[in-house]
C-alpha positions in Angstrom: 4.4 -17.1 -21.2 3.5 -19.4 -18.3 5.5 -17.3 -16.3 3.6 -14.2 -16.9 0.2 -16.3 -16.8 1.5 -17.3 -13.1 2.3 -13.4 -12.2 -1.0 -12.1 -13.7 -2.9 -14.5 -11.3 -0.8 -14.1 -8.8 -0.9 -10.0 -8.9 -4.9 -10.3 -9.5 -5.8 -12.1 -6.0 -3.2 -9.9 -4.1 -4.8 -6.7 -5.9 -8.5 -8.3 -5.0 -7.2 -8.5 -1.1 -6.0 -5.0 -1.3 -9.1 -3.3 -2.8 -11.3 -5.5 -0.5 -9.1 -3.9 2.9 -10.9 -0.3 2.0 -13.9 -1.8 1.6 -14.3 -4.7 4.8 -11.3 -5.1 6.4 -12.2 -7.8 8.7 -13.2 -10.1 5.6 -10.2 -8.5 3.7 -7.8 -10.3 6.3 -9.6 -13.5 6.4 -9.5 -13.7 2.6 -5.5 -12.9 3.0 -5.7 -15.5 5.8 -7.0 -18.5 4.0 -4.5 -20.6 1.8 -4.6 -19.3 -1.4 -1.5 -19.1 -2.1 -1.0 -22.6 -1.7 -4.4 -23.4 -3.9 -2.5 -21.7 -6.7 1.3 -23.3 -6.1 0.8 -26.4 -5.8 -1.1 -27.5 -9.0 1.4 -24.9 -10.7 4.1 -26.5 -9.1 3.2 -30.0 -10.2 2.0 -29.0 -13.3 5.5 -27.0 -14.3 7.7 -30.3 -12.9 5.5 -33.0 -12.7 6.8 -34.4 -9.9 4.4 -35.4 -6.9 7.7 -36.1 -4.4 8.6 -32.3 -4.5 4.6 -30.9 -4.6 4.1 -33.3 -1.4 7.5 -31.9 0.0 6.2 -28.1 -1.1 3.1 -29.0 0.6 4.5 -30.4 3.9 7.1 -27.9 4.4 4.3 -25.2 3.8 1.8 -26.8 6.6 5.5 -26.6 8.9 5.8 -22.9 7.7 2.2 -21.7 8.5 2.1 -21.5 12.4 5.6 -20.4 12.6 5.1 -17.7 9.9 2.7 -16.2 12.2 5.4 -15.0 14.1 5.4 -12.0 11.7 2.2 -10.6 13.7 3.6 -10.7 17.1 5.5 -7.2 17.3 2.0 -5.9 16.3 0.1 -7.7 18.7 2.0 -6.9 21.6 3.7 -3.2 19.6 1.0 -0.9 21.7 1.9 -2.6 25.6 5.8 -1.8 24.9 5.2 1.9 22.3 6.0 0.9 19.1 5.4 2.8 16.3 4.2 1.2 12.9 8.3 0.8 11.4 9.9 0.0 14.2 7.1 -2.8 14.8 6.9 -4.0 10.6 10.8 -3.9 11.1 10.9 -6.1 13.8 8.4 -8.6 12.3 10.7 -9.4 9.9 13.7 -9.9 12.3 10.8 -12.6 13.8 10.3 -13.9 10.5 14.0 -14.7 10.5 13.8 -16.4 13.3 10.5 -18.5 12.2 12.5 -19.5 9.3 15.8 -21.0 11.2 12.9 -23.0 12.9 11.5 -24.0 9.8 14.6 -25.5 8.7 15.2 -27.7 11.3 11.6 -29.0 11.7 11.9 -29.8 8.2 14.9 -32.0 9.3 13.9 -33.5 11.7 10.5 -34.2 10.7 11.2 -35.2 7.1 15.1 -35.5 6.8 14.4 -33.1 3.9 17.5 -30.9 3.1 16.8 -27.1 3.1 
């Protein structure tokens, strides 16, 4: 049941941001842009284990993950100087996400000596 609770919020706020990108784009991607994610894991998180070692951890290694996440963007961002069409530009973000995430790893490391 929690588990479906968590989903159902989850699904609602993503389903918000959607219907609000027809209507005002602009806010639509500063809405998707703030931390809300995070404003609903961590309390779940610490609420489901009850362990403020692992939500601090979840919360540092997400504060690591937010600047190199934004890797994603940059085949759009720079897509139209070099011709790339939508796929060939969503496919490549993710290749950059891949990337973003071997960083992630080790400044998590060597920052925190946390294992990934």
């Amino acid at each position: 049941m929690e588990f479906a609770i968590k989903a159902i919020v989850s699904g609602v706020v993503i389903a918000f941001a959607s219907w609000l990108s027809g209507r005002s784009p602009l806010l639509a991607g500063f809405f998707v842009a703030l931390p809300i994610s995070t404003a609903i894991v961590l309390p779940m998180s610490y609420i489901e284990h009850g362990s403020l070692t692992n939500t601090v951890l979840l919360a540092k290694s997400i504060a690591v993950a937010v600047p190199l996440t934004l890797a994603f963007f940059l085949p759009f961002v720079v897509g139209d100087r070099f011709g790339l069409a939508f796929w060939p530009a969503y496919a490549l973000a993710f290749v950059c996400l891949g990337g973003a995430y071997g960083l992630h790893r080790l400044a998590m490391h060597v920052l925190f000596q946390a294992s990934a």
